[in-house]
VOPAGU-2260 file (C-alpha; in pm, 1 decimal, decimal comma):
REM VOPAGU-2260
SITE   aa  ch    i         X         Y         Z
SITE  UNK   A    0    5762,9   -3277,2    -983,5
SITE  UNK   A    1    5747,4   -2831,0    -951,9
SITE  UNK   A    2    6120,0   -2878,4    -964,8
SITE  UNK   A    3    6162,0   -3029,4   -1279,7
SITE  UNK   A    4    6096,3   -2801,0   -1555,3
SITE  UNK   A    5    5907,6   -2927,4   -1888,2
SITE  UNK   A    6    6179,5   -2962,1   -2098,4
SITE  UNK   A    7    6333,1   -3247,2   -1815,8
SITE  UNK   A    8    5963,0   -3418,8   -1858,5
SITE  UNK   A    9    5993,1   -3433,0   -2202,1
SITE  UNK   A   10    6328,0   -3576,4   -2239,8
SITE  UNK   A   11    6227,6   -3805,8   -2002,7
SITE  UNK   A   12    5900,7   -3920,2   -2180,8
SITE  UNK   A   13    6059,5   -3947,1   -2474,4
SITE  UNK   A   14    6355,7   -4171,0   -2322,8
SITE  UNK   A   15    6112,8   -4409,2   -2142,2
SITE  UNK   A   16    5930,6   -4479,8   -2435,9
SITE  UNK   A   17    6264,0   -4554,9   -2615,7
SITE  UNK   A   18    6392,3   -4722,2   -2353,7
SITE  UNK   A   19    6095,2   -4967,2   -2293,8
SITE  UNK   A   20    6055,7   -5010,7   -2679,7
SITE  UNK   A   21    6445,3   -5114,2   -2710,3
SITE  UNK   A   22    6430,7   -5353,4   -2410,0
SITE  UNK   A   23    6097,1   -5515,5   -2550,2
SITE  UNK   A   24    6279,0   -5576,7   -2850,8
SITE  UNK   A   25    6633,7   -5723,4   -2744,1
SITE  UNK   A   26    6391,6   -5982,8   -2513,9
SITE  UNK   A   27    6178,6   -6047,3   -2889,7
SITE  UNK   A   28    6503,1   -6134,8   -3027,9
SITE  UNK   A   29    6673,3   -6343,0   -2763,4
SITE  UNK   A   30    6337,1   -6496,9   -2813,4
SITE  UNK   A   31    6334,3   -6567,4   -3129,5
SITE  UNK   A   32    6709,5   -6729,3   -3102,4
SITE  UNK   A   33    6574,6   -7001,6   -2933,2
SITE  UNK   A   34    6276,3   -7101,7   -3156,7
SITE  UNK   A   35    6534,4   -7334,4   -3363,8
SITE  UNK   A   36    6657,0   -7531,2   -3046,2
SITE  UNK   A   37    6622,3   -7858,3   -2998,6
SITE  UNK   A   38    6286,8   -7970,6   -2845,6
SITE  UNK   A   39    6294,0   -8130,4   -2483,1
SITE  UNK   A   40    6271,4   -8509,8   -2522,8
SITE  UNK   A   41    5982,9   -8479,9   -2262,4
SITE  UNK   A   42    5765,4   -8233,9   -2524,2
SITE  UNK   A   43    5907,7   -8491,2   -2824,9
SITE  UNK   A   44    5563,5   -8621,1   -2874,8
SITE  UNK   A   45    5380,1   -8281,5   -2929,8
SITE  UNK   A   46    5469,9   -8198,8   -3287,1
SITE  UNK   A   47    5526,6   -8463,9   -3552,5
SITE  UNK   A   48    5789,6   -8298,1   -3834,5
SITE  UNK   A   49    5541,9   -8167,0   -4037,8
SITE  UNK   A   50    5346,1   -8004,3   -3775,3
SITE  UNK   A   51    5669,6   -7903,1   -3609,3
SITE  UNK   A   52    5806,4   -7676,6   -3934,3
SITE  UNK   A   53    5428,3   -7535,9   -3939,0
SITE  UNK   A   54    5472,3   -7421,0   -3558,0
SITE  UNK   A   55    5841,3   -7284,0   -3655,7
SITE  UNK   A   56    5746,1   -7071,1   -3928,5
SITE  UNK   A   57    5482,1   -6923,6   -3772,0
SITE  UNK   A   58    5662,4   -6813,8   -3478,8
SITE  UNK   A   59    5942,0   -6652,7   -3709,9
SITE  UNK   A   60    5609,3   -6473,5   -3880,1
SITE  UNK   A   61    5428,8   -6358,5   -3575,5
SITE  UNK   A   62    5771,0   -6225,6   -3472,2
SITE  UNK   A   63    5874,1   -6047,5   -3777,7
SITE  UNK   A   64    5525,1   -5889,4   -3808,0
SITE  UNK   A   65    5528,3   -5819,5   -3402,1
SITE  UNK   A   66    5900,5   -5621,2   -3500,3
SITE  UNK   A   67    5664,6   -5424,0   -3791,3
SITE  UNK   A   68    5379,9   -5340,8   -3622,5
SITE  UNK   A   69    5535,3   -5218,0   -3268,2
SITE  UNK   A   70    5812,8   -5009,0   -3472,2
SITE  UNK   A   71    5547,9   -4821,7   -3639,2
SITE  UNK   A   72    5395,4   -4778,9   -3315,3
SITE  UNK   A   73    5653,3   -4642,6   -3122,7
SITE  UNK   A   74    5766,2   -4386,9   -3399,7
SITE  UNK   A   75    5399,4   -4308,5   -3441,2
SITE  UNK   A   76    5375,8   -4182,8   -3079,8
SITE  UNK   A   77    5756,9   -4058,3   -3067,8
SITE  UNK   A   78    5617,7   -3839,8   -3378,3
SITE  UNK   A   79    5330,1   -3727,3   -3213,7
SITE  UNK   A   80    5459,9   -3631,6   -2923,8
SITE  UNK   A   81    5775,4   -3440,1   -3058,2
SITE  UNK   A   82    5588,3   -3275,6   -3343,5
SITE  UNK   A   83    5283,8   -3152,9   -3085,9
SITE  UNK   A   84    4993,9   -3388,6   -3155,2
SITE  UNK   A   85    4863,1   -3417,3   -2796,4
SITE  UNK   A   86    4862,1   -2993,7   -2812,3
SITE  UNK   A   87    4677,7   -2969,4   -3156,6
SITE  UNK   A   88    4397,1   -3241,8   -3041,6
SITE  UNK   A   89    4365,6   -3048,4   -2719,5
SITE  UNK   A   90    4282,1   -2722,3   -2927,5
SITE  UNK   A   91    4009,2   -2930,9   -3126,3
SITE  UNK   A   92    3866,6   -3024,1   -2822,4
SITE  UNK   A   93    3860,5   -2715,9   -2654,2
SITE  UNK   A   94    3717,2   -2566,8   -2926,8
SITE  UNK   A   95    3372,7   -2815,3   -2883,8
SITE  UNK   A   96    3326,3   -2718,5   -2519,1
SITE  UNK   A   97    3453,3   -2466,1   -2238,7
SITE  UNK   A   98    3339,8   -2792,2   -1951,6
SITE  UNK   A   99    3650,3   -2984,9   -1875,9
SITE  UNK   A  100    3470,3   -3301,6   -1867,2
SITE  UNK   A  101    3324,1   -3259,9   -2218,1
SITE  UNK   A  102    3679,4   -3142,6   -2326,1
SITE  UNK   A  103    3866,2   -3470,4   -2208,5
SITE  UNK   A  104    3612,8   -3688,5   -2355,5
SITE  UNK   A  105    3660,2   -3565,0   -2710,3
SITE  UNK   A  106    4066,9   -3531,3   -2638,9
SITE  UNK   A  107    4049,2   -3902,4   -2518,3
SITE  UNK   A  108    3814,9   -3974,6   -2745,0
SITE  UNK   A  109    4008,8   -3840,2   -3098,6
SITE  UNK   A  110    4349,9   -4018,5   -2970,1
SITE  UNK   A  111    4193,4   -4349,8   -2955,7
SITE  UNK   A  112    3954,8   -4337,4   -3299,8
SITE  UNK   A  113    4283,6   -4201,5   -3414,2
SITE  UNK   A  114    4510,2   -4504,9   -3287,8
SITE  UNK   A  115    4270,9   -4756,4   -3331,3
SITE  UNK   A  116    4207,5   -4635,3   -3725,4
SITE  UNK   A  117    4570,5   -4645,0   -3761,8
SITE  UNK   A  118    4658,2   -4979,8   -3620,1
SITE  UNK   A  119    4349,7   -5149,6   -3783,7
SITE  UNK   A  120    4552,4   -5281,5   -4107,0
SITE  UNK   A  121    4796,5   -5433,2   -3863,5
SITE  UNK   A  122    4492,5   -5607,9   -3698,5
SITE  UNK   A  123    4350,4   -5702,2   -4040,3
SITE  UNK   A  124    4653,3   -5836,8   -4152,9
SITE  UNK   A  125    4730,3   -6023,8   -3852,0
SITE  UNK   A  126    4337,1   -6219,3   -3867,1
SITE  UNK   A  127    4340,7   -6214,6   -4232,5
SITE  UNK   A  128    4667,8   -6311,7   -4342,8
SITE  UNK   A  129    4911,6   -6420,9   -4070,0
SITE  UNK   A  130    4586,4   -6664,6   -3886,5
SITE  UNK   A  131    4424,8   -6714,2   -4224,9
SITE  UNK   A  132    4726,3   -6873,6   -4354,9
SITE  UNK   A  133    4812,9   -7085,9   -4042,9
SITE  UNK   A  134    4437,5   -7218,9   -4037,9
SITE  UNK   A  135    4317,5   -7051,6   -3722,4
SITE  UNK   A  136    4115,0   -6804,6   -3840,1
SITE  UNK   A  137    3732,6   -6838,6   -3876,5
SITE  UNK   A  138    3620,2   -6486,0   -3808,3
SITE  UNK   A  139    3449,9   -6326,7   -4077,4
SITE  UNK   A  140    3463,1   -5952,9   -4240,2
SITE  UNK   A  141    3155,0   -5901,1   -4083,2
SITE  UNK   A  142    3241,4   -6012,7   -3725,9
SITE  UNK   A  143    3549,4   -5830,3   -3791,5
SITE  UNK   A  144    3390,5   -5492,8   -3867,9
SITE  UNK   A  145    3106,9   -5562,4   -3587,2
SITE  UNK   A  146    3356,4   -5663,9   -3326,7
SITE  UNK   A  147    3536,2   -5291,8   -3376,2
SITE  UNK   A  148    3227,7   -5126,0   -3402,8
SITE  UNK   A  149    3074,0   -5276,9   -3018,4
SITE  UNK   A  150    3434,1   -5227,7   -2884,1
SITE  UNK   A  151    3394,6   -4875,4   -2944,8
SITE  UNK   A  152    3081,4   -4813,0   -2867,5
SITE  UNK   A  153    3192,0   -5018,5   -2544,1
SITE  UNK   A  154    3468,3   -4804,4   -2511,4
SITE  UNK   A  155    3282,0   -4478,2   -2547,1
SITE  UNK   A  156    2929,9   -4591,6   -2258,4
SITE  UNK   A  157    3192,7   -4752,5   -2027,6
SITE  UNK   A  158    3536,6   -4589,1   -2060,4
SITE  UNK   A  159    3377,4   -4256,1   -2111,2
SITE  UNK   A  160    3125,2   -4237,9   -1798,1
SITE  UNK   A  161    3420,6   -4384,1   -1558,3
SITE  UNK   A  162    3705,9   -4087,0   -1738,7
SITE  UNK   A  163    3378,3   -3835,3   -1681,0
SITE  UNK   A  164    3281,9   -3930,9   -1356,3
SITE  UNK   A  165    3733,9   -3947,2   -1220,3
SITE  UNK   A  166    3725,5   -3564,1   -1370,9
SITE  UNK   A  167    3429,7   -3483,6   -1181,7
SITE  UNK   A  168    3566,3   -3595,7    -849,0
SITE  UNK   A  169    3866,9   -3400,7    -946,8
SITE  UNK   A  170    3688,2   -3080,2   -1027,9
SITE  UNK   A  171    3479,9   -3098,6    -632,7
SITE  UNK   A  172    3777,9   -3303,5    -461,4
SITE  UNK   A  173    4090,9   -3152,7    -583,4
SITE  UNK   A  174    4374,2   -3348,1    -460,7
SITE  UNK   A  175    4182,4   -3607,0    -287,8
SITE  UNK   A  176    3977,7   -3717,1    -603,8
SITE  UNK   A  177    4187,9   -4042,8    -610,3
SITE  UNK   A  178    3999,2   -4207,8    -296,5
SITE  UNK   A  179    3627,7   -4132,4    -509,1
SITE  UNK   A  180    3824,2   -4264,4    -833,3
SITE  UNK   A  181    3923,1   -4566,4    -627,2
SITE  UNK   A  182    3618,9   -4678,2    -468,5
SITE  UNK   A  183    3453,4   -4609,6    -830,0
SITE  UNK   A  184    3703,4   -4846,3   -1001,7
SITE  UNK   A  185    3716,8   -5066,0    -670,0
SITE  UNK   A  186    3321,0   -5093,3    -735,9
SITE  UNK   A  187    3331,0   -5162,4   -1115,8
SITE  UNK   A  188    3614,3   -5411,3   -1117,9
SITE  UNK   A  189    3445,5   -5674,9    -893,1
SITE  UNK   A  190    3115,2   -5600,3   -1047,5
SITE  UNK   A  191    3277,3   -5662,3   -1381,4
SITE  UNK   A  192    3419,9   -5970,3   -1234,3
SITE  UNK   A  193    3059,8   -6089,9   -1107,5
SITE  UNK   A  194    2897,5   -6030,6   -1448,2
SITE  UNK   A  195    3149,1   -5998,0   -1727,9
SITE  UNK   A  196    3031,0   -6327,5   -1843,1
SITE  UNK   A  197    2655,8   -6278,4   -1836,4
SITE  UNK   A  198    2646,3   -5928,0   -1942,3
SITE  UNK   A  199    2938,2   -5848,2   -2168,7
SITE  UNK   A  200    3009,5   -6160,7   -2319,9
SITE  UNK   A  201    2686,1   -6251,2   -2511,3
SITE  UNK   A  202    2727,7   -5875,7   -2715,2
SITE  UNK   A  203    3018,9   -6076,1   -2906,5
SITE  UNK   A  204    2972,3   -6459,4   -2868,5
SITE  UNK   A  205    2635,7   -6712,7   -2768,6
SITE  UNK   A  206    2698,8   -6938,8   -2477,6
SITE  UNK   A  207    2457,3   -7192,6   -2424,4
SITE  UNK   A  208    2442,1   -7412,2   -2101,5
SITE  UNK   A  209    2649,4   -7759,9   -2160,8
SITE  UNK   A  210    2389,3   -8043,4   -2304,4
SITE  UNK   A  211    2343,8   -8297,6   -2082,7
SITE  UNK   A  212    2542,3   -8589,3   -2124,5
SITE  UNK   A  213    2841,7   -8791,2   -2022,6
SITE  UNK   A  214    3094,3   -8482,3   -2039,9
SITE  UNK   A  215    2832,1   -8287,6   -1799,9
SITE  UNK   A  216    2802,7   -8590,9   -1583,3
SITE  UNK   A  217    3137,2   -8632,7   -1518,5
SITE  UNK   A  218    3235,2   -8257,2   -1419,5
SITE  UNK   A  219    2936,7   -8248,1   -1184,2
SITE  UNK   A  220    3100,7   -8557,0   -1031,1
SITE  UNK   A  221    3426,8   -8432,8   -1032,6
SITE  UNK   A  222    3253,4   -8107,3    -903,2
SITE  UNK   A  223    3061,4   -8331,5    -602,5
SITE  UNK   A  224    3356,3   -8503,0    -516,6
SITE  UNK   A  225    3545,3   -8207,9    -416,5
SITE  UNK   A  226    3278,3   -7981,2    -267,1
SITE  UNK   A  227    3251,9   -7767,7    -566,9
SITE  UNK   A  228    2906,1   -7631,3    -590,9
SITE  UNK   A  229    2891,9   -7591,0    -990,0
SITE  UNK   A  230    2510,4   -7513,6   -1154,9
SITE  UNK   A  231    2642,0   -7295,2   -1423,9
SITE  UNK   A  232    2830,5   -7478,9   -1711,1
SITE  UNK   A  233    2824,3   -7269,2   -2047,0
SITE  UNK   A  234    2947,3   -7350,3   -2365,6
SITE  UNK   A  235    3072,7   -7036,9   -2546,9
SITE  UNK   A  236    3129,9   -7052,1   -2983,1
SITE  UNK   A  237    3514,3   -6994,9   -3009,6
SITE  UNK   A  238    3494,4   -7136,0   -3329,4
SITE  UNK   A  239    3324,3   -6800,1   -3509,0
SITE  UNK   A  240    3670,1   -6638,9   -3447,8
SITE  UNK   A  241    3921,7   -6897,9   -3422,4
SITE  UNK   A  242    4029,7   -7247,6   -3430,0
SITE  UNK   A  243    4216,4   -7199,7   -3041,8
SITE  UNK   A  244    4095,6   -7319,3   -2724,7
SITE  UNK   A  245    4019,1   -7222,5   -2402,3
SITE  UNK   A  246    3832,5   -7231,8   -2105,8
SITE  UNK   A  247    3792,3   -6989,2   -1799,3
SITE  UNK   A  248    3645,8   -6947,2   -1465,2
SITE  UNK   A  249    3444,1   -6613,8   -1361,7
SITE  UNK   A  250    3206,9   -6470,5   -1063,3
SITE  UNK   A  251    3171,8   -6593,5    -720,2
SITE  UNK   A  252    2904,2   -6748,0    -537,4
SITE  UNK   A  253    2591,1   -6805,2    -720,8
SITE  UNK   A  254    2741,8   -6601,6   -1034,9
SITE  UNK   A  255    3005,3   -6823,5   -1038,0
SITE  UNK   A  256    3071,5   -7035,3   -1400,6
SITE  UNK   A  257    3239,4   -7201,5   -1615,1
SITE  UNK   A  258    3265,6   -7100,3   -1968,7
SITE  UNK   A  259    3428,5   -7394,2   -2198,8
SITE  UNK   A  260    3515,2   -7306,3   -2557,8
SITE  UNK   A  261    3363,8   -7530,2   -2853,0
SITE  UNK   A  262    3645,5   -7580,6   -2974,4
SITE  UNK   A  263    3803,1   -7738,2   -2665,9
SITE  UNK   A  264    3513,0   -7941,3   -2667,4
SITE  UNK   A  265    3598,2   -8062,5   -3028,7
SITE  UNK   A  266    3999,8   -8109,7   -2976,1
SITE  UNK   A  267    4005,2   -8295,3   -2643,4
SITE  UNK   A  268    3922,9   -8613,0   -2468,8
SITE  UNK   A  269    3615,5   -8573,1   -2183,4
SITE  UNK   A  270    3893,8   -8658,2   -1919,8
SITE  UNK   A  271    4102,0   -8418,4   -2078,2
SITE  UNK   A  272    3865,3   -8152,2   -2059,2
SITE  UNK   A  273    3715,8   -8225,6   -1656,8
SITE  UNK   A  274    4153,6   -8214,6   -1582,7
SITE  UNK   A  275    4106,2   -7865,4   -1743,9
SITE  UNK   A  276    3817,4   -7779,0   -1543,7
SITE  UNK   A  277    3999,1   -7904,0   -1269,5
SITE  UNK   A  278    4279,9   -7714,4   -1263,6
SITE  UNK   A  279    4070,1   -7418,4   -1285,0
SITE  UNK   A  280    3865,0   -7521,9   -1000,5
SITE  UNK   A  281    4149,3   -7549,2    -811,7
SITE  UNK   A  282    4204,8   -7177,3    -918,4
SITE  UNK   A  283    3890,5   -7093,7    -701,6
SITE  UNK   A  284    3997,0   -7342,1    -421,5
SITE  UNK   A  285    4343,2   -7151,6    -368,5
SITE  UNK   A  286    4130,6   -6826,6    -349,3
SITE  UNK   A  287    4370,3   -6696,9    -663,3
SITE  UNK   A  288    4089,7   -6453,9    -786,4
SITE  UNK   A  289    4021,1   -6283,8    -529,3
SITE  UNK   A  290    4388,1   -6238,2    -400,2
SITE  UNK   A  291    4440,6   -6142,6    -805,8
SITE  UNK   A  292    4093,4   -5912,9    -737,7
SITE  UNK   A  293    4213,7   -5730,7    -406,2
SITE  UNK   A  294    4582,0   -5712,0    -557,3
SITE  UNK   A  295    4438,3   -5505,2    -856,9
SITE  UNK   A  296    4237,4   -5252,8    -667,6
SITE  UNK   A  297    4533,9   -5245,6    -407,2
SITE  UNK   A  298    4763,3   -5117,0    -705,0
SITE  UNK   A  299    4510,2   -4880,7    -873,1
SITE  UNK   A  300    4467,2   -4708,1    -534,5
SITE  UNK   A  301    4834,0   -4652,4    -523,8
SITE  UNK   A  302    4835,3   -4568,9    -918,4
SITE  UNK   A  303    4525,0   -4304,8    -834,7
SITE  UNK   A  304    4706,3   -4179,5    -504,1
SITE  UNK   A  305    5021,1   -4104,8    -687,6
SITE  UNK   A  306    4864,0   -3911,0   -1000,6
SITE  UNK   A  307    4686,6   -3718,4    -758,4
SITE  UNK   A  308    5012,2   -3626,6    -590,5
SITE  UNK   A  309    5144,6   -3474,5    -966,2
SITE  UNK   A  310    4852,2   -3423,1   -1132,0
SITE  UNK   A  311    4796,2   -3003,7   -1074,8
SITE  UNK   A  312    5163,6   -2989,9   -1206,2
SITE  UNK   A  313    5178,3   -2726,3   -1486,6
SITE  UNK   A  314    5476,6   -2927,4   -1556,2
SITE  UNK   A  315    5299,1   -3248,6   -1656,4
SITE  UNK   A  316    5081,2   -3065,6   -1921,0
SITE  UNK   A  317    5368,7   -2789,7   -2062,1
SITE  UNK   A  318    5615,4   -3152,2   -2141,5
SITE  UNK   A  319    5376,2   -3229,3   -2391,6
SITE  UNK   A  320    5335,6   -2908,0   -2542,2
SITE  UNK   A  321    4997,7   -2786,8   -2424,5
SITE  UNK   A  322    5053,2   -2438,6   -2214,0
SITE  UNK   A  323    4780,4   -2447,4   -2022,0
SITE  UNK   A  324    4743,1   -2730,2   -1771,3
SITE  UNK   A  325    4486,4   -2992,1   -1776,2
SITE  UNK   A  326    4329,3   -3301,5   -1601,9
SITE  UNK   A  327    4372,3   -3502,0   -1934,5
SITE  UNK   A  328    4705,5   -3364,8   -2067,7
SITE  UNK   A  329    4877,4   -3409,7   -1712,1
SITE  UNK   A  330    4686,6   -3825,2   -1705,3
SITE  UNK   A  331    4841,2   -3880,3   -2068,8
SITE  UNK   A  332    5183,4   -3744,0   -1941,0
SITE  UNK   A  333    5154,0   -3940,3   -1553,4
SITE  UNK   A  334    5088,3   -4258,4   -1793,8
SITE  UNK   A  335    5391,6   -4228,4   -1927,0
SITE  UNK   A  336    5632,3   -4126,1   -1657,7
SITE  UNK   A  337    5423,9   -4436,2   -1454,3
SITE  UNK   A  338    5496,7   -4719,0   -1699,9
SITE  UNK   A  339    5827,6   -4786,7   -1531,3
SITE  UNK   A  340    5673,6   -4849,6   -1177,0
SITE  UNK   A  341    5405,2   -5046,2   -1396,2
SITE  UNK   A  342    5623,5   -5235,3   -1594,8
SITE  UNK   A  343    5785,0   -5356,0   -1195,0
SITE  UNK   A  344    5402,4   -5447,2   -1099,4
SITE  UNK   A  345    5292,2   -5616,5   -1453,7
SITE  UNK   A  346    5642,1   -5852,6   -1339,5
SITE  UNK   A  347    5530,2   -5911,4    -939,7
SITE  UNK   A  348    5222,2   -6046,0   -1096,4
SITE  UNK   A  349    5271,9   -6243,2   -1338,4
SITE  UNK   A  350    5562,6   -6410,7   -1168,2
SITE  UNK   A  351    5266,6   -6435,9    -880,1
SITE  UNK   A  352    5031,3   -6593,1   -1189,9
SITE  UNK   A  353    5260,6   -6841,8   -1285,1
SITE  UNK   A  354    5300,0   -6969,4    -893,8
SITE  UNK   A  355    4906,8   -6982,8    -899,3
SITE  UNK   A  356    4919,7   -7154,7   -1211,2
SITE  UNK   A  357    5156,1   -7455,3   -1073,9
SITE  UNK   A  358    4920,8   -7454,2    -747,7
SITE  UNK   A  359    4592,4   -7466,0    -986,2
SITE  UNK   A  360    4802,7   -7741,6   -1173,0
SITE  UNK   A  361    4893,2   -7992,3    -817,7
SITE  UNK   A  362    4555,4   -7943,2    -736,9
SITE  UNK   A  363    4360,4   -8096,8   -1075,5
SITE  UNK   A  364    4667,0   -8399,6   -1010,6
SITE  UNK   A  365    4559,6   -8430,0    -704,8
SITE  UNK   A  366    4201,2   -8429,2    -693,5
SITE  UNK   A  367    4163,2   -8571,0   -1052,1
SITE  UNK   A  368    4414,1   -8664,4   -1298,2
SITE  UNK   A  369    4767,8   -8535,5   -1359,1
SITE  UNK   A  370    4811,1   -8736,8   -1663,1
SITE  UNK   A  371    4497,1   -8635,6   -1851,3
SITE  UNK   A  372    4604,0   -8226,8   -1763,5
SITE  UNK   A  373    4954,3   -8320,3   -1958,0
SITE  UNK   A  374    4792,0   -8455,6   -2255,6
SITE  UNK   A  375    4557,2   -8158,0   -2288,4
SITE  UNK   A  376    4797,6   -7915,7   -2237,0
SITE  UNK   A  377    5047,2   -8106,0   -2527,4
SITE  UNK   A  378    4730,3   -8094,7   -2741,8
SITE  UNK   A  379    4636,3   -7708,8   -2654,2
SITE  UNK   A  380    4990,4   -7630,8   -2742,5
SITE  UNK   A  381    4976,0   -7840,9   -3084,7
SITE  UNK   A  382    4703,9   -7707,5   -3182,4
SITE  UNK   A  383    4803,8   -7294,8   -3141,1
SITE  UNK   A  384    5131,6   -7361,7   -3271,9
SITE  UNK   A  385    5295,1   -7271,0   -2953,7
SITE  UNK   A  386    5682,0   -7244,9   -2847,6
SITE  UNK   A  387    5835,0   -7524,8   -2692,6
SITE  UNK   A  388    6173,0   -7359,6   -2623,8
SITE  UNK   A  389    6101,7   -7001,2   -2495,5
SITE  UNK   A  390    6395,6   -6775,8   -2358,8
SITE  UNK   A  391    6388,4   -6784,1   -1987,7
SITE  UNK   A  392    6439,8   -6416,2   -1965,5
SITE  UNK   A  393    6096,0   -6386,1   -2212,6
SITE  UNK   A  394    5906,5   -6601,2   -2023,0
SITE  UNK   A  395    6004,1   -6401,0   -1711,5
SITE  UNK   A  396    5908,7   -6096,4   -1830,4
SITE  UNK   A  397    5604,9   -6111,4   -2059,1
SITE  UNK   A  398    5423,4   -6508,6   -1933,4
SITE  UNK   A  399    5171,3   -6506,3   -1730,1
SITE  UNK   A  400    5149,2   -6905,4   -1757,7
SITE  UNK   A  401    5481,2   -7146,4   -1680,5
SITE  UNK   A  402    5649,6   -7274,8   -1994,8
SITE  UNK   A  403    5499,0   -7623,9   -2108,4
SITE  UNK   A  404    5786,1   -7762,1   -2059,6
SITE  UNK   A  405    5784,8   -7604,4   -1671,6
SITE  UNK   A  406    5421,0   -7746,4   -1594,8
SITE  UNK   A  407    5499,2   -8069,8   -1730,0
SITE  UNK   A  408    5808,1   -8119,5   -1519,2
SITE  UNK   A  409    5589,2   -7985,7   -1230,3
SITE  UNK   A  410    5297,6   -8208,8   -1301,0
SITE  UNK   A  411    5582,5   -8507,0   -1272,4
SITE  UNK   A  412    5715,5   -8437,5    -992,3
């Protein structure tokens, strides 16, 4: 990195972002090519025609306001960066503090009020109007506003100790600050994982354990049946914010739950919603969080090893205009120049997702019902609207989950 001078960085930065932004886009439009073509006869009963023009013209809106929103984006941050942004907000925070701690938690901290004030009309628009208009939207001004305000404050107690606590280790370790940051994030991620659910969670929805009755009674079955100790069934209220479904697994061992959404209670069947459970108790059987768990920290420790290989670079810092070299200028810079090798990991893993997905899938047909998980998953994707006929290149690159069309073919085989 000594070798290259600043002005090589910054042409560099400023092609990768340009780069990334102009792929993104040619994959959005091959995309959006397809979302006229005919439907599979195997997905024929999903949409009726009136439903089906509803589902078409609101993928042509979501993409036309997706084109909107992540142009203004990019030229936002290509403005920014050429025009000196990153060097003017570190001179505001430097002028708060001498401690280098203190300094990157305002720097960090005026870039994101800063991005997130800008990009809030986009959000606004997108809940207010685009979901509004399409019927999926339930969330209130209110819940809006609140939802920002405990995601920053979230943002600030969390985000803030772990970026005070990396620069600390940096300041005592030097160099080999990336093994504390690692063990630190290592630490946090799996705790997160144990008690996202029971400590996060209830600051933005209630969840409330699942009444008894015959839908409880039959997933403790299903649970019994294939050694599935289960004592933790929550129902969490979807429907504040939104009409769409879903359901998710978290923690392990006596943490461990299951978290079904309201509304997936409301749109399917009972033996719709135990194949659903199913298939994400067959997530847990296949071990797919923790191999997603130890893959994660595996990749941040590589991530952390490599900034701290470039990191005391005056390079990194003098690419983005700021003369004297920093922890945070040199992180916001290493971002960058990283997304490449993180764009090649965000693709090993979700192609890795979408095998654990068609594993998850085999296993609710195998220990339950196939049939029952292919009539939810038609209903789930009636009910968001979803694409049918998604570019194989898009799905490649951006799903984490197979194609409907892909899991139903699976699921018959």
């Amino acid at each position: 990195m000594n070798e290259l001078n600043p002005q090589t960085l910054f042409l560099i930065i400023i092609a990768i972002i340009v780069i990334d932004f102009v792929i993104d886009k040619i994959l959005d439009a091959l995309n959006a090519k397809h979302f006229d073509d005919p439907v599979p006869s195997e997905l024929s009963d999903v949409y009726d025609d009136e439903k089906y023009e509803k589902s078409q013209a609101y993928k042509k809106e979501r993409f036309q306001f997706g084109l909107i929103s992540s142009t203004f984006s990019v030229m936002l941050t290509l403005a920014f960066i050429i025009l000196g942004g990153f060097a003017w907000v570190d001179g505001i925070a430097r002028g708060f503090s001498g401690n280098e701690i203190i300094i990157s938690l305002i720097f960090f901290g005026i870039i994101m009020l800063g991005s997130d004030i800008l990009m809030t009309p986009f959000s606004y628009y997108s809940t207010f109007v685009i979901e509004e208009k399409y019927g999926f939207n339930k969330t209130s001004k209110k819940t809006f506003i609140l939802d920002k305000f405990k995601g920053l404050l979230m943002t600030v107690i969390i985000g803030g100790g772990i970026l005070a606590l990396i620069v600390w280790f940096y300041q005592i370790a030097g160099e080999n600050f990336w093994l504390y940051a690692w063990i630190l994030v290592a630490v946090f991620s799996v705790f997160m994982n144990m008690f996202y659910a029971k400590l996060i969670v209830p600051l933005f929805n209630k969840q409330v354990p699942l009444k008894d009755g015959s839908l409880r009674s039959k997933i403790e079955e299903y649970a019994q049946s294939v050694g599935f100790q289960l004592d933790n069934i929550f129902v969490i209220d979807g429907s504040k914010r939104s009409t769409k479904a879903n359901a998710y697994f978290s923690g392990f061992g006596k943490e461990k739950r299951i978290t079904l959404y309201d509304t997936l209670i409301n749109d399917l069947e009972e033996e719709e919603i135990v194949a659903v459970l199913a298939h994400e108790v067959g997530h847990y059987k296949k071990n797919h969080i923790i191999i997603n768990l130890v893959a994660s920290v595996v990749t941040t420790g590589f991530t952390l090893w490599l900034l701290s290989v470039f990191i005391g670079s005056p390079a990194l810092s003098q690419a983005l205009g700021v003369a004297e070299p920093s922890f945070h200028i040199g992180l916001v810079a290493f971002g960058i120049l990283y997304s490449p090798i993180s764009e090649i990991t965000g693709l090993i893993m979700n192609y890795l997702s979408r095998k654990f997905e068609y594993q998850a899938d085999n296993y609710a047909r195998a220990t339950y019902n196939g049939e029952s998980l292919i009539s939810s998953l038609k209903k789930l994707s009636r009910n968001t609207l979803s694409n049918l006929t998604p570019h194989k290149s898009y799905v490649f690159v951006h799903y984490s989950h197979p194609s409907l069309l892909q899991r139903y073919r699976n699921l018959k085989s």
